[in-house]
C-alpha positions as CSV (number, residue, x, y, z in Angstrom):
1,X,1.8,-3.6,8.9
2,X,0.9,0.0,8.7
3,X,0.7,1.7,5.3
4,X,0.3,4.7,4.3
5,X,-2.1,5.7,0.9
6,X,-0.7,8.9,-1.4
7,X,-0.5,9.6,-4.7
8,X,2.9,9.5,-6.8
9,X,2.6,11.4,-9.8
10,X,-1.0,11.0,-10.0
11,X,-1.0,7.3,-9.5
12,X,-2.5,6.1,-5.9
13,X,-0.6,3.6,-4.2
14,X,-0.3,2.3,-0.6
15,X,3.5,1.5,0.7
16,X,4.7,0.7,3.9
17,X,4.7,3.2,7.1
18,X,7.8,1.9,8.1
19,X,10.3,2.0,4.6
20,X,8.2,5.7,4.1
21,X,8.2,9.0,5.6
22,X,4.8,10.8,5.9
23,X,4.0,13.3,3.3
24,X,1.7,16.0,3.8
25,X,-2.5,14.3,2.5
26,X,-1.1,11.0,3.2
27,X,-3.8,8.3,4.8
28,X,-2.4,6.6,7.5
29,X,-3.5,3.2,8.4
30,X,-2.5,1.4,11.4
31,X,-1.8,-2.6,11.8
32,X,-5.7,-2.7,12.6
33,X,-6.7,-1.0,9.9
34,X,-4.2,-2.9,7.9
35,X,-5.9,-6.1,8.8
36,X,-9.4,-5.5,8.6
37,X,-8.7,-4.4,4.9
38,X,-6.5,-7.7,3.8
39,X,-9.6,-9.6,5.8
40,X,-11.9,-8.3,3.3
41,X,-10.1,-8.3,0.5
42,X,-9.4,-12.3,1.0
43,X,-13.3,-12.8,1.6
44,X,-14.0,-10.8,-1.5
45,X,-11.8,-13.2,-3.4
46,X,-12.2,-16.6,-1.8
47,X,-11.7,-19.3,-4.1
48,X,-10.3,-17.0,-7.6
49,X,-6.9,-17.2,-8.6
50,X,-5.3,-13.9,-7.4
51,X,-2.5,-13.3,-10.5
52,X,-3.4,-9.3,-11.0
53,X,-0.1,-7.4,-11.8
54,X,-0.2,-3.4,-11.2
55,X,3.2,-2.5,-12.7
56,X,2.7,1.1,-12.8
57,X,1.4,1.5,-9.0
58,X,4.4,-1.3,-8.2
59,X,6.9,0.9,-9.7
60,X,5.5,4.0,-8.3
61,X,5.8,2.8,-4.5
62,X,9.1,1.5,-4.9
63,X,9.9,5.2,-5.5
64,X,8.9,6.2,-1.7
65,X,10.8,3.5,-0.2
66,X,13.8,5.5,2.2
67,X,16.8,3.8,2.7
68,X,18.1,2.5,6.0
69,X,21.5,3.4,4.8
């Protein structure tokens, strides 16, 4: 999925390129970009228990979603 990387109120967050409109100093990152990151994060934490919440950059990319409606 491609994602885009801005910051909300100060707090960096990455949300999805499709729910999101681009906002001028976004990073854009495509599926392949996408990939090779979630590749390495799964290497860098091969056999540990994953349970990390981030409630304030959570919270902060529901705020970018746009509505279909």
């Amino acid at each position: 999925m491609a994602i885009r990387i801005r910051s909300v109120n100060g707090v960096r967050v990455a949300i999805c390129a499709a729910v999101s409109k681009a906002q001028p100093g976004d990073i854009y990152l495509d599926d392949g970009d996408h990939y090779a990151l979630a590749a390495k994060f799964r290497k860098d934490w091969a056999g540990q228990t994953n349970d990390f919440a981030y409630p304030e950059e959570w919270a902060a990319m529901e705020t970018q979603e746009v509505s279909n409606g």
